[in-house]
C-alpha positions as CSV (number, residue, x, y, z in Angstrom):
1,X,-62.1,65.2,0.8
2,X,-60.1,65.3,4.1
3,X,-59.5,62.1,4.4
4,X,-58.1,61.5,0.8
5,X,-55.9,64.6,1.4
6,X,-54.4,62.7,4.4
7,X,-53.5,59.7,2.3
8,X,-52.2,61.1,-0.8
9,X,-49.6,62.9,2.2
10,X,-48.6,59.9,3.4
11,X,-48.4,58.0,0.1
12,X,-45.5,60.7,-0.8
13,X,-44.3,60.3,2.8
14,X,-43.6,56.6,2.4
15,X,-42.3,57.3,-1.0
16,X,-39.2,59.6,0.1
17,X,-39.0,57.4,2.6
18,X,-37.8,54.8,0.3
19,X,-36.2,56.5,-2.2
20,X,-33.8,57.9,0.9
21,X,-33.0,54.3,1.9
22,X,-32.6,53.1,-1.4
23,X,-30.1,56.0,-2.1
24,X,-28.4,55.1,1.2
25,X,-28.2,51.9,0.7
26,X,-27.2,51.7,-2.4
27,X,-23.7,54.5,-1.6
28,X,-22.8,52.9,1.8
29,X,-22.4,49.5,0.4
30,X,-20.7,51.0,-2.6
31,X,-18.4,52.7,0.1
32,X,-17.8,50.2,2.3
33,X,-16.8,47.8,-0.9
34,X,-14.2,50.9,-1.9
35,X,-12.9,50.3,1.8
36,X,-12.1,46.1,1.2
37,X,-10.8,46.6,-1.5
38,X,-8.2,50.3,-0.9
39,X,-4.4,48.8,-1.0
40,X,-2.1,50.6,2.0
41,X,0.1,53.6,1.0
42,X,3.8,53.4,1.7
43,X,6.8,55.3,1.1
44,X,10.0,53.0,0.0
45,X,13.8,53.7,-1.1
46,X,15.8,52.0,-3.6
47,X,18.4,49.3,-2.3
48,X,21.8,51.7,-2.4
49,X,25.1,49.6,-1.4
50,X,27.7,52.0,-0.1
51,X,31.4,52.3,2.6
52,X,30.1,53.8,5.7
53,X,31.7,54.4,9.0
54,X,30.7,54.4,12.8
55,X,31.8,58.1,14.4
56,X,32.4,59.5,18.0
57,X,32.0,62.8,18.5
58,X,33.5,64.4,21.6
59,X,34.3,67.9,22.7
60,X,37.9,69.1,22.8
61,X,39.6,72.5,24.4
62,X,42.5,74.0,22.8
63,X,46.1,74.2,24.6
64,X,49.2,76.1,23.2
65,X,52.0,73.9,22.8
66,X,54.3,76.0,24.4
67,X,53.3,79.1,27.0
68,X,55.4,80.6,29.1
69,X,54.7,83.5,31.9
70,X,57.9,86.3,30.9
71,X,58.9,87.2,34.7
72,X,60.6,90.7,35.2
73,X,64.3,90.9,35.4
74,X,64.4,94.2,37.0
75,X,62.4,96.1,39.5
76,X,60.3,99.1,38.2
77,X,57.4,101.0,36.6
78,X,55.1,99.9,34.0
79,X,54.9,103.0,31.5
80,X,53.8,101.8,28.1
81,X,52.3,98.9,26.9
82,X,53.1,98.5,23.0
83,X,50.4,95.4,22.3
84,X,46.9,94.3,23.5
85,X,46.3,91.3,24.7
86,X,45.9,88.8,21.2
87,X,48.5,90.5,19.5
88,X,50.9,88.6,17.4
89,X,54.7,89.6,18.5
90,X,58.0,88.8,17.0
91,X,61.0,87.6,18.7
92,X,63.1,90.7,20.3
93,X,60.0,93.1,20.1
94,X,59.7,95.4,23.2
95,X,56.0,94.2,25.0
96,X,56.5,96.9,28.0
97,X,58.7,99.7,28.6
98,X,59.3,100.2,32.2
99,X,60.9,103.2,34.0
100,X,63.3,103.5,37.1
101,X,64.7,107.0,37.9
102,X,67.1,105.1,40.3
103,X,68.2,103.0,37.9
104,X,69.1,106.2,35.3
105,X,70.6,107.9,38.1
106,X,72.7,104.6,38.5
107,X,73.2,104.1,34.7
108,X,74.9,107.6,35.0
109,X,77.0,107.2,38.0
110,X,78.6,104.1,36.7
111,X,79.2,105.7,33.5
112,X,81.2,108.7,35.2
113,X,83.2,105.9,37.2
114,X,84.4,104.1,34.7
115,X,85.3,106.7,32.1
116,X,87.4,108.1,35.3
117,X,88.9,105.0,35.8
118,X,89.7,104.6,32.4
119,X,91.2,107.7,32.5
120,X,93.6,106.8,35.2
121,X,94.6,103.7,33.9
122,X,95.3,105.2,30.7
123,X,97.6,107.6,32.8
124,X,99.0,104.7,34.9
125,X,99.7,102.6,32.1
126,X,101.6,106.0,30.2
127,X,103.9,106.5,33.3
128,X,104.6,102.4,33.3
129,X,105.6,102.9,29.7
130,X,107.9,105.5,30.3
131,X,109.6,103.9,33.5
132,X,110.4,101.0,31.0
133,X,112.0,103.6,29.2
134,X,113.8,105.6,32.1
135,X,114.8,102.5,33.7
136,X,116.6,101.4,30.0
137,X,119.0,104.8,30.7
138,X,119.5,104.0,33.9
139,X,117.6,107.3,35.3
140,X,115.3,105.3,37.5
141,X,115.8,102.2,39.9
142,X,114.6,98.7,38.9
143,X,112.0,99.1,41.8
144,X,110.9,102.3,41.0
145,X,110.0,101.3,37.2
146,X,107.9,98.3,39.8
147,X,106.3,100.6,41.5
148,X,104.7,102.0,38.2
149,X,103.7,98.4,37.2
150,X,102.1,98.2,40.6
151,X,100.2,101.2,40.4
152,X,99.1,100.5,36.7
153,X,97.5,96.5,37.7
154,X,96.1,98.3,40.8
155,X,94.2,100.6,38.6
156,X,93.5,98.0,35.6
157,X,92.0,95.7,38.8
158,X,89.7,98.9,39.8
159,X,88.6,99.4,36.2
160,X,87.8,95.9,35.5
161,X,85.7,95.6,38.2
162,X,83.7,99.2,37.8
163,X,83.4,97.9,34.3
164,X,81.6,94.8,35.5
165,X,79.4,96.8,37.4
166,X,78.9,99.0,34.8
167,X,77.6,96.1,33.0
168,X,75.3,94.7,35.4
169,X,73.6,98.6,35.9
170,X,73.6,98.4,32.0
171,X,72.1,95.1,31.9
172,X,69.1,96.1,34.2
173,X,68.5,98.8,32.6
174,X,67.8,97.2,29.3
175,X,65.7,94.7,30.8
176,X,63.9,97.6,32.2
177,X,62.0,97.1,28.5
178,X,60.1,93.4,29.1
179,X,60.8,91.6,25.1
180,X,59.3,88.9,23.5
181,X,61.3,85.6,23.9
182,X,60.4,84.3,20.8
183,X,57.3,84.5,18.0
184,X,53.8,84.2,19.6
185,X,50.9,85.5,20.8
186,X,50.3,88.0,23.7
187,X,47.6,85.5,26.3
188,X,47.6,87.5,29.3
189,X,48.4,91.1,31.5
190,X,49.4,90.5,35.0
191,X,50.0,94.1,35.6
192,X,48.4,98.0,34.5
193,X,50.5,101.0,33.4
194,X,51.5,102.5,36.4
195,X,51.7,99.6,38.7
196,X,55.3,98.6,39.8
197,X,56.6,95.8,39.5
198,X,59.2,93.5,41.7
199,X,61.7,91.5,40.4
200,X,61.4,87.7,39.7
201,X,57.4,88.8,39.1
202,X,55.3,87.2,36.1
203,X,54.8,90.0,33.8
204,X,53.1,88.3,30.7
205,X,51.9,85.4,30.1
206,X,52.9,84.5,26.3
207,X,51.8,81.8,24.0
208,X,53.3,80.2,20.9
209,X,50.2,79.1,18.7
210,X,52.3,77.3,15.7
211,X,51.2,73.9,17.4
212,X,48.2,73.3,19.8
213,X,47.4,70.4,22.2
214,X,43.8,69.2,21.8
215,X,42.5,67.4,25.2
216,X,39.4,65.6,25.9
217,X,37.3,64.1,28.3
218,X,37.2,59.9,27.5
219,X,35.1,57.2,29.0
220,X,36.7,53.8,29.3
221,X,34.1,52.1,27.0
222,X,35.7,54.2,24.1
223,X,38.9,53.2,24.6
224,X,39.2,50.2,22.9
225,X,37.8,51.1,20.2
226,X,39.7,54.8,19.9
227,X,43.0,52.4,19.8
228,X,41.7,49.9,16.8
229,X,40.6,52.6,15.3
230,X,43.0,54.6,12.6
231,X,43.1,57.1,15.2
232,X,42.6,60.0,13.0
233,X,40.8,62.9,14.0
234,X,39.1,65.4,12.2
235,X,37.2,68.5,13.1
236,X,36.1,71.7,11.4
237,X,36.4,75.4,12.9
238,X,35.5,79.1,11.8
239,X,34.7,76.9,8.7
240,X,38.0,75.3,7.8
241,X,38.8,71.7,8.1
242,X,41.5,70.3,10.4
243,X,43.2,66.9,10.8
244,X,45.2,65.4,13.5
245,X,46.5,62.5,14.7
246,X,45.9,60.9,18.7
247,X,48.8,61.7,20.5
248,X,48.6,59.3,24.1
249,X,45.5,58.5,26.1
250,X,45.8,59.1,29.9
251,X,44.2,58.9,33.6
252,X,42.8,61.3,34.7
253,X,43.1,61.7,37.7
254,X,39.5,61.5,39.8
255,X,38.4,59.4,42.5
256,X,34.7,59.5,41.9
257,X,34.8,59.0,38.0
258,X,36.4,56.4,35.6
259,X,37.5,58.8,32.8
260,X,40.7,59.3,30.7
261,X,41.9,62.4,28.5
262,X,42.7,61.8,25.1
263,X,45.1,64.2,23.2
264,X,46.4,65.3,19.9
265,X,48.4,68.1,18.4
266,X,47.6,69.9,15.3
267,X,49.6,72.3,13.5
268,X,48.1,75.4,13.4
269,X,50.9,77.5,11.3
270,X,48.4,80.1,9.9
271,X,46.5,80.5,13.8
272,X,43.4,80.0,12.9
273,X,43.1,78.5,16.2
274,X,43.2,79.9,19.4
275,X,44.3,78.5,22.7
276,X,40.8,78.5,25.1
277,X,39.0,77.6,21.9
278,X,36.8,74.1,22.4
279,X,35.8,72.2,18.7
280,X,33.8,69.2,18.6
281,X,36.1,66.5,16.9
282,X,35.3,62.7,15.2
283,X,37.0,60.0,14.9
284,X,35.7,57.4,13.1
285,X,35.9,54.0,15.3
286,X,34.5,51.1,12.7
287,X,34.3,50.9,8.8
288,X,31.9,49.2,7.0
289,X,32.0,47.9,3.3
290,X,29.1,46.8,1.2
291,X,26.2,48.2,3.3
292,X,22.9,49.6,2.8
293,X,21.6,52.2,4.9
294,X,17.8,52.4,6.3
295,X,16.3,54.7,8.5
296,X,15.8,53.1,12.4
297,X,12.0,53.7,12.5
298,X,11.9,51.8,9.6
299,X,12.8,48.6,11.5
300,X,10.0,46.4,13.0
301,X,10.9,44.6,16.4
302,X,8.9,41.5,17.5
303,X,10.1,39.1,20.4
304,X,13.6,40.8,20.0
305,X,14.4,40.2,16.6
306,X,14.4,42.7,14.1
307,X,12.4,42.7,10.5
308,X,12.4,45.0,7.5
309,X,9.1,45.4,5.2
310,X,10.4,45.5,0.9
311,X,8.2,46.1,-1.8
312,X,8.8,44.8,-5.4
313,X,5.6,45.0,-7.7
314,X,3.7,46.3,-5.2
315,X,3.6,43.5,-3.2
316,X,4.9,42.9,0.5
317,X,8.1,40.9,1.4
318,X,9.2,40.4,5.1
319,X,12.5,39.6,5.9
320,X,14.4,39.5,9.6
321,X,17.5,41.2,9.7
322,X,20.6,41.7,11.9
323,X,20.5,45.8,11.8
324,X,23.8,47.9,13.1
325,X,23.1,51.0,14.7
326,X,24.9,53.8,13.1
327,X,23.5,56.6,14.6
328,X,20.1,57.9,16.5
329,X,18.4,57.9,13.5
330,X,20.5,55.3,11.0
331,X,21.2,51.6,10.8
332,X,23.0,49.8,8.8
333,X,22.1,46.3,6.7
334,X,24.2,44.1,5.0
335,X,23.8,44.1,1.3
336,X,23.7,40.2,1.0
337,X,20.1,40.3,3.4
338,X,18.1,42.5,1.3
339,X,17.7,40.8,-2.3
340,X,18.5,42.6,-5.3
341,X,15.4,44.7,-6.8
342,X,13.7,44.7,-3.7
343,X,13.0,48.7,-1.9
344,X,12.8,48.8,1.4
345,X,9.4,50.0,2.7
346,X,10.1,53.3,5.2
347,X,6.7,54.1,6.2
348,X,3.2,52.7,6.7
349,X,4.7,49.2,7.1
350,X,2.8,48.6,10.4
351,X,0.4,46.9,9.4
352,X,1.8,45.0,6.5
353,X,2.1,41.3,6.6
354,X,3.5,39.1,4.0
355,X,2.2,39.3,0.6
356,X,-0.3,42.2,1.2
357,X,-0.8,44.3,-1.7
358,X,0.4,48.3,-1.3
359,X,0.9,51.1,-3.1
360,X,4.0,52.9,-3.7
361,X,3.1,56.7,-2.8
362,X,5.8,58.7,-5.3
């Protein structure tokens, strides 16, 4: 009974067996057939002719046109300041009021001089009058009526020059209040309230922000093609656009590097720029007509020449090219080397080879 036990276990053994490798054999080779015969996936875009144009990008700081540094006329002490530093001031408003109590004691002194001198020439110039008179009745000499002329230009001279001085006192006084020389922006403080000031020092330093002065750094490769270029620059800030024009292209002077500074103005009527401020501007240095764009990695280099991968029908079409590189991470192709109705295969084209059947992943 044992052994027919034993054998009916191996009978179903060896059956299992078979069936396993049958069922194996049968699904790998069905698998591995799926795997000759799977097509590639690729990803394509259409053939799109269009303008483009090559751009440098530089960074550029901001200059005013026209600063100045307002220097103090006047000795004295800074009392007030009537702006902060940013603030936009008219022509002829006061910036700083200083003080001087020498200066008022001055004022006052020359004021009491010449009203007394103008008193006395007023006086002198009555008795001349009536000498002219006297001396017409023969009551006084020829040189007596003289003497009155005398005295009166003596007096006149006096006043004349107390009124100068007067004047200068005056003047020193007013420019005791530090004004705006024209419309612009306050830049700069040199001194505190409370701190005095000497004569001939810079006070402020004071901007006019209609027109600003661009400047950048330039390498001598760019150049060239900065000057066949329209030389139009363009650059956008706190979300507005701006346009200017080059201006010159100068040395810079450094010994260890080969660089030149390249500057424009731009009008900046409504100052929405600021002097200090640094924008990165383009200017476009080559145009291109009747192009079609193509991502770089989609470019296959062998032995130095360069080859694109289309697709039409779902079949493979190579084709070597002359690419221009745009950008990091575009070229350019021109329309006349990529056949009409033919998309240019962007991904999975490693592989490929002429003719190869793919399929177009949507």
């Amino acid at each position: 009974m044992l052994p027919k036990r034993k054998s009916l276990i191996s009978f179903f053994l060896l059956f299992a067996i078979i069936l396993v490798s049958i069922y194996y054999l049968k699904f790998y080779k069905q698998s591995d057939a799926e795997q000759k015969v799977s097509v590639p996936k690729v990803l394509v875009i259409d053939r799109v002719v269009g303008d483009f144009s090559k751009k440098l990008f530089l960074f550029a700081k901001l200059h005013s046109d026209k600063s100045i540094d307002i220097i103090a006329e006047t000795d004295g002490t800074i009392k007030f300041q009537n702006y902060e530093i940013g603030d936009y001031v008219s022509k002829g408003d006061v910036i700083i009021q200083m003080v001087d109590t020498r200066k008022v004691l001055e004022l006052k002194e020359a004021e009491d001089l010449l009203s007394s001198y103008e008193a006395k020439m007023d006086e002198a110039l009555s008795n001349y009058e009536n000498s002219i008179f006297l001396r017409e009745k023969d009551v006084i000499s020829e040189k007596e009526k003289n003497t009155t002329l005398n005295q009166f230009k003596s007096i006149k001279y006096e006043y004349e020059a107390q009124k100068i001085r007067y004047k200068r006192v005056l003047w020193e006084f007013d420019n005791l209040n530090i004004k705006a020389p024209f419309d612009g922006f306050i830049n700069k403080f040199y001194f505190d309230v409370g701190q005095k000031i000497v004569r001939g020092s810079n006070v402020i330093e004071f901007l006019d922000n209609s027109v600003l002065i661009g400047r950048a750094s330039l390498s001598s490769e760019n150049i060239r093609k900065i000057k066949d270029s329209n030389q139009i620059i363009r650059f956008t800030a706190k979300g507005m656009p701006f346009q200017a024009r080059v201006s010159g292209i100068s040395r810079q002077m450094n010994k260890d590097v080969s660089s030149y500074s390249l500057e424009f103005k731009i009008i900046n009527d409504e100052n929405n720029l600021i002097p200090g401020e640094v924008v990165e501007i383009e200017i476009e240095i080559e145009n291109f007509e009747n192009y079609i764009s193509i991502p770089s990695s989609s470019i296959i280099i062998e032995n130095n020449k360069s080859y694109l991968f289309l697709e039409r029908n779902n079949i493979v079409k190579r084709i070597e090219i002359k690419p221009i590189q745009l950008d990091n991470k575009e070229s350019l192709v021109k329309d006349s080397e990529i056949p009409d109705s033919y998309r240019v295969i962007t991904q999975g084209q490693s592989n490929l080879q002429e003719g190869s059947r793919i399929k177009v992943d949507e």
